[in-house]
C-alpha positions in Angstrom: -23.8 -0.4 -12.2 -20.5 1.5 -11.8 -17.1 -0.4 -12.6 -14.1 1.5 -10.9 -11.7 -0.7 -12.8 -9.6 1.9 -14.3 -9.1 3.9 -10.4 -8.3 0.6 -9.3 -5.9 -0.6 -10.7 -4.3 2.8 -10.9 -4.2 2.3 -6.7 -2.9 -1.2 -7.5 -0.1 0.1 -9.1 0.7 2.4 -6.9 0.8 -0.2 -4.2 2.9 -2.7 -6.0 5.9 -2.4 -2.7 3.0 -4.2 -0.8 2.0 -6.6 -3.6 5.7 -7.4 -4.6 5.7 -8.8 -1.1 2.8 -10.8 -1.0 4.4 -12.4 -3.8 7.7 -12.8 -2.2 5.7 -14.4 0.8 3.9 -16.5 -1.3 6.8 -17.9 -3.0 8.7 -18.6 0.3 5.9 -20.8 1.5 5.5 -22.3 -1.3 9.4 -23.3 -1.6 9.2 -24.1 2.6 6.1 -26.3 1.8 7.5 -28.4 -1.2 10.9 -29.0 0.9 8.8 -29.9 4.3 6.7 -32.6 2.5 9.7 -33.0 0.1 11.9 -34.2 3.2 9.2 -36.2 5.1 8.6 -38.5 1.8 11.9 -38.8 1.8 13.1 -39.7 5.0 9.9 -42.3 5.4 10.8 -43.3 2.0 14.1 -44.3 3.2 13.2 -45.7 6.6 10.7 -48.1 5.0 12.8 -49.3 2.3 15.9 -49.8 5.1 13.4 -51.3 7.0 13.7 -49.7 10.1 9.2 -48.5 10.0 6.6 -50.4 9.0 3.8 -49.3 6.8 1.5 -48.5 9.5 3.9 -46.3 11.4 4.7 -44.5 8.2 1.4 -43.6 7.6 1.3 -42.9 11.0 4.1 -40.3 10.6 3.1 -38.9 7.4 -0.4 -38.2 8.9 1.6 -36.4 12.0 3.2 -34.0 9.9 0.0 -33.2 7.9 -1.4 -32.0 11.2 2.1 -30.2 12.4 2.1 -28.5 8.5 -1.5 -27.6 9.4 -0.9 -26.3 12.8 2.2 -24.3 11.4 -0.1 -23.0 8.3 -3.2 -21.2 10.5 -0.6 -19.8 13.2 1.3 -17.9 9.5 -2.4 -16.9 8.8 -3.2 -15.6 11.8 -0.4 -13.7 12.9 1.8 -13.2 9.8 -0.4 -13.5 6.7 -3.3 -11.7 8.3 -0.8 -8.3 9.1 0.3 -7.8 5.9 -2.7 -8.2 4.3 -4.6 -5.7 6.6 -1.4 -3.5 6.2 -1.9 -3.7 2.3 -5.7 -2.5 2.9 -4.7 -0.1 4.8 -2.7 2.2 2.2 -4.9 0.8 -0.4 -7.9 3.2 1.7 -5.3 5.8 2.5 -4.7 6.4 -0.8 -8.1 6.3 -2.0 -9.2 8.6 0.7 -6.4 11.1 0.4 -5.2 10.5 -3.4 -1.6 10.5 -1.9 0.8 7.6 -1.9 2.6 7.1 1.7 6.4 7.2 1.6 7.1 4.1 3.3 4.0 1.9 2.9 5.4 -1.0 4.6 6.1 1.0 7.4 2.4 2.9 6.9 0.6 -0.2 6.4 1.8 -2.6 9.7 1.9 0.8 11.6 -1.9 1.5 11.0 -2.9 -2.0 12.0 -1.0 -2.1 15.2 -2.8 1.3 16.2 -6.2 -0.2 15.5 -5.5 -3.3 16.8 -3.3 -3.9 19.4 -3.4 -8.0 19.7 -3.4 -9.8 16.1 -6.0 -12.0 17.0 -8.4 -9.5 17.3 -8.1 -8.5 14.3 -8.3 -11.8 12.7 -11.8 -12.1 14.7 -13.2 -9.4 13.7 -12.7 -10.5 10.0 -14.1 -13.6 10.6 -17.1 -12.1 12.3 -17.5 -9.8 9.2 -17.1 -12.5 6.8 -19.5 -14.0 8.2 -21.9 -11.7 8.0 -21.4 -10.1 4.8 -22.0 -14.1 3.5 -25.2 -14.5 5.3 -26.5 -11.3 4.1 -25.6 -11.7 0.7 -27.0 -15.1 0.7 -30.1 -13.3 1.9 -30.5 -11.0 -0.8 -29.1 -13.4 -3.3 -32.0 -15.6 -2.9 -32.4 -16.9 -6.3 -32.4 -20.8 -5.8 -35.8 -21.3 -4.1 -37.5 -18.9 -6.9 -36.0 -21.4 -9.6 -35.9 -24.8 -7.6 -38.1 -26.3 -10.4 -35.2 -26.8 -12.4 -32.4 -29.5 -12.2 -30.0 -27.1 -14.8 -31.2 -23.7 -13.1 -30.7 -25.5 -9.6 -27.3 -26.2 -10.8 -26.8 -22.7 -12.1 -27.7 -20.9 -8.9 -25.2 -23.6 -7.0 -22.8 -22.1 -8.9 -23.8 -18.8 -8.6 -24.6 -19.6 -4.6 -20.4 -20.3 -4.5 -19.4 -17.0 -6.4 -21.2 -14.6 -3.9 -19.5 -17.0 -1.4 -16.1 -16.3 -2.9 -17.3 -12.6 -3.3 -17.8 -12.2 0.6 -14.5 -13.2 1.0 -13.4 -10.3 -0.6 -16.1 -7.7 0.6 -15.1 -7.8 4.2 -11.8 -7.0 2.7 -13.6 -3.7 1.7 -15.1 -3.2 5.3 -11.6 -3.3 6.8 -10.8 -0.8 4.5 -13.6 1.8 5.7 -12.6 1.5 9.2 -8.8 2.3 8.2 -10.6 5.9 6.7 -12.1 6.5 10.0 -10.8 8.5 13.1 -12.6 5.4 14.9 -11.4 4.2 18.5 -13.3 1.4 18.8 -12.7 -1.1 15.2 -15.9 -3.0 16.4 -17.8 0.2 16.1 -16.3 1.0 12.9 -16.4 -2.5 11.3 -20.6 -2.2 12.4 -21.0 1.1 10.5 -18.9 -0.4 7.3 -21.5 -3.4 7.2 -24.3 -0.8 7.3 -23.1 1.0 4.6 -23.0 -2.3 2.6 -26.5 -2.9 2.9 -27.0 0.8 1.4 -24.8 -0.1 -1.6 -24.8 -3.4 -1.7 -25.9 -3.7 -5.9 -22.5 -2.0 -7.2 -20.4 -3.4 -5.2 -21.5 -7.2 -5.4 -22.3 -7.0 -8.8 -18.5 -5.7 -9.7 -17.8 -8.6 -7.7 -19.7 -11.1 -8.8 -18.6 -9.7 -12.9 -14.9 -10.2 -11.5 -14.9 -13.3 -9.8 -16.9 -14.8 -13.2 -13.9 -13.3 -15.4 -11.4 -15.0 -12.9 -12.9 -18.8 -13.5 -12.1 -17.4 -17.6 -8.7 -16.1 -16.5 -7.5 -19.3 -14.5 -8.6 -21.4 -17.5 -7.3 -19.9 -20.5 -3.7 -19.1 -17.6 -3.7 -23.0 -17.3 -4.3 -24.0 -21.3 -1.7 -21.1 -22.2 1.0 -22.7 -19.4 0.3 -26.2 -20.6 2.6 -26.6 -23.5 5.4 -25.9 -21.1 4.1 -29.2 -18.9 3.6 -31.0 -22.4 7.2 -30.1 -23.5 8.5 -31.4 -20.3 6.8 -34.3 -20.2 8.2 -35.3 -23.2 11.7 -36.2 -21.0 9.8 -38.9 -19.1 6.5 -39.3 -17.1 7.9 -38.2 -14.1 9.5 -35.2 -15.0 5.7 -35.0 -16.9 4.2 -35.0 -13.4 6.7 -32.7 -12.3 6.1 -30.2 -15.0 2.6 -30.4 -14.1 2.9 -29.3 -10.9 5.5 -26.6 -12.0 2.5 -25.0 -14.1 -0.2 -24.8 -11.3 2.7 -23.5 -8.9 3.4 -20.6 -11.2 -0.7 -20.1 -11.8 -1.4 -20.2 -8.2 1.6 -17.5 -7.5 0.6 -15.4 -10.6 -3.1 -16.0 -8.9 -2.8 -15.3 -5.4 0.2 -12.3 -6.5 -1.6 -10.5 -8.9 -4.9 -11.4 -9.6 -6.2 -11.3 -6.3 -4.7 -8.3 -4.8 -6.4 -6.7 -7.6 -9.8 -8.0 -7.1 -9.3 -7.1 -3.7 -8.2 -3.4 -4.9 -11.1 -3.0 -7.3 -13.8 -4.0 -4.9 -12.5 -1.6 -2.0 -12.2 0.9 -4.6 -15.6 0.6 -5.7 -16.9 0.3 -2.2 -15.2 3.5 -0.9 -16.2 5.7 -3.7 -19.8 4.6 -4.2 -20.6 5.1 0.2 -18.3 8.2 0.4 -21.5 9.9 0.6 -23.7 7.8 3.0 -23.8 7.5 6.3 -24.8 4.8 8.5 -28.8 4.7 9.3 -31.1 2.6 11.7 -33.4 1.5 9.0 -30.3 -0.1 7.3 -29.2 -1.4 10.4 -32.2 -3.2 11.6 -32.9 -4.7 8.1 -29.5 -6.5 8.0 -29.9 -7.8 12.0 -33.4 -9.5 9.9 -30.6 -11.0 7.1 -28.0 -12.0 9.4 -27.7 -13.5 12.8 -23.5 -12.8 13.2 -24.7 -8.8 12.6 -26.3 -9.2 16.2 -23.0 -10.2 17.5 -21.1 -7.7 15.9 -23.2 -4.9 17.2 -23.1 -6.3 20.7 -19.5 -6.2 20.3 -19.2 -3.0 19.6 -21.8 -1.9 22.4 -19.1 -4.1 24.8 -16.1 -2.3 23.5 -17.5 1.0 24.2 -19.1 0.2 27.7 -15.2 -1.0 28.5 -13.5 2.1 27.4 -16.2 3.9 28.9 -15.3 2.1 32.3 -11.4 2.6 31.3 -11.9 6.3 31.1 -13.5 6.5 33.9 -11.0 4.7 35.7 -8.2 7.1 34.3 -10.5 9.8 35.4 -10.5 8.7 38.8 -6.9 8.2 39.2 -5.9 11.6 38.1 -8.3 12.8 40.5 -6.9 11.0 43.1 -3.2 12.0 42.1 -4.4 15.6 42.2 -5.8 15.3 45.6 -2.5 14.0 47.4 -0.7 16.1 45.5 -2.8 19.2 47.5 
């Protein structure tokens, strides 16, 4: 097994502009999220003390703005969170694929998503769609807790292991997203299709890297929150609340050192490793057909793609037609 850890984080490095604002994004929500639920415990706080609510519609209201905060939260994912992560792939492939930094890569990055994709929501369902294959087939080939069922602490051991290659798929598809931003592909179902295939053909490497980081991460996040502790002990020496606030002042900066740092470069070594071990293959049947046996979402996929290129088929004809038509009047 290959580790690409050293290229990686070279390419993460040289992507920091994207990575710096992941973090800045991060933060802000964070900041917007403590002030929203900051100011609806406060205003119900108020209103049930002057009492103007009762209980029951305070619950009541808290509950509502749960769902709004909710709402608000997916419609960020899918339309904000969702670009600039794709964007960040993006030059994270280019630059892997052409060893060249682009000059603007903010600019680079949303530009080659809104050429591949020109609605944001298909590109959030094609992700979905691959996640959800890459899991099934991973849980396929991962088989391990029926072969060692006999066991109460092995059963518990491939549990655990069952929700790391679960975690790992989430960052896999990451590296399929990242093919189809190396290929001169018009049709991203088509292209997200042939990335999957070339998974199943190198599927060892780049799980196992995966599997080995992931692993280190539940060792990172630990020995992150023991080291940060002090600082929450220190302040809870002032008073038990300012304790409780301290508290969550140490998981808000592990989550933003987390989701700023670490996982960008999970994300960068696994695409790494991805791209470099299948520069050399190329999509097959025999690959094909085996994963449509592992995973049920691969049929879909595939008749996606067929669908995609039966309507630009149709499309081009149409064109076709109309420029035939222009010609003729114009004779």
């Amino acid at each position: 097994m290959k580790f690409h850890f050293r290229t990686a984080t070279r390419v993460f490095f040289r992507t920091l502009p994207f990575v710096l604002l992941r973090m800045g994004v991060g933060a802000a929500l964070g900041l917007a999220t403590i002030v929203y639920f900051g100011l609806t415990a406060g205003v119900g706080y108020y209103l049930l003390n002057a009492g103007t609510i009762s209980s029951g519609i305070a619950i009541v209201g808290l509950l509502v703005a749960i769902v709004l905060f909710i709402g608000l939260w997916r419609l960020l994912v899918r339309y904000v969170l969702y670009v600039i992560k794709a964007g960040h792939i993006a030059v994270i492939a280019h630059i892997i694929d052409t060893g060249e930094s682009p000059p603007n890569q903010l600019r680079f990055g949303t530009g080659q998503v809104k050429s591949r994709f020109t609605e944001t929501s298909a590109l959030f369902a094609l992700d979905q769609l691959v996640k959800s294959v890459i899991r099934q087939f991973n849980n396929r080939v991962v088989s391990v807790s029926r072969m060692l069922s006999f066991s109460s602490a092995l059963r518990s051991l491939t549990q655990i292991l069952g929700r790391t290659v679960a975690i790992a798929a989430s960052y896999i598809d990451e590296a399929v997203l990242a093919y189809m931003f190396t290929k001169d592909e018009s049709n991203p179902w088509r292209a997200a299709r042939d990335g999957v295939v070339l998974y199943g053909k190198n599927w060892k490497p780049v799980l196992g890297s995966t599997l080995v980081i992931v692993l280190a991460l539940y060792v990172l996040t630990f020995a992150l929150l023991l080291a940060l502790s002090p600082l929450a002990i220190v302040i809870g020496n002032i008073s038990p609340t300012v304790e409780a606030i301290g508290w969550v002042f140490v998981a808000g900066i592990a989550l933003t050192l987390y989701t700023g740092m670490l996982k960008p470069w999970i994300k960068t070594v696994v695409i790494t490793t991805f791209l470099i071990e299948s520069a050399n293959d190329t999509p097959d049947m025999d690959t094909l057909r085996a994963i449509e046996s592992r995973s049920k979402k691969f049929s879909e996929l595939t008749r996606r793609a067929e669908m995609e290129d039966t309507n630009s088929t149709t499309t081009d004809q149409q064109t076709d037609i109309a420029d035939s038509n222009v010609t003729t009047e114009s004779t």
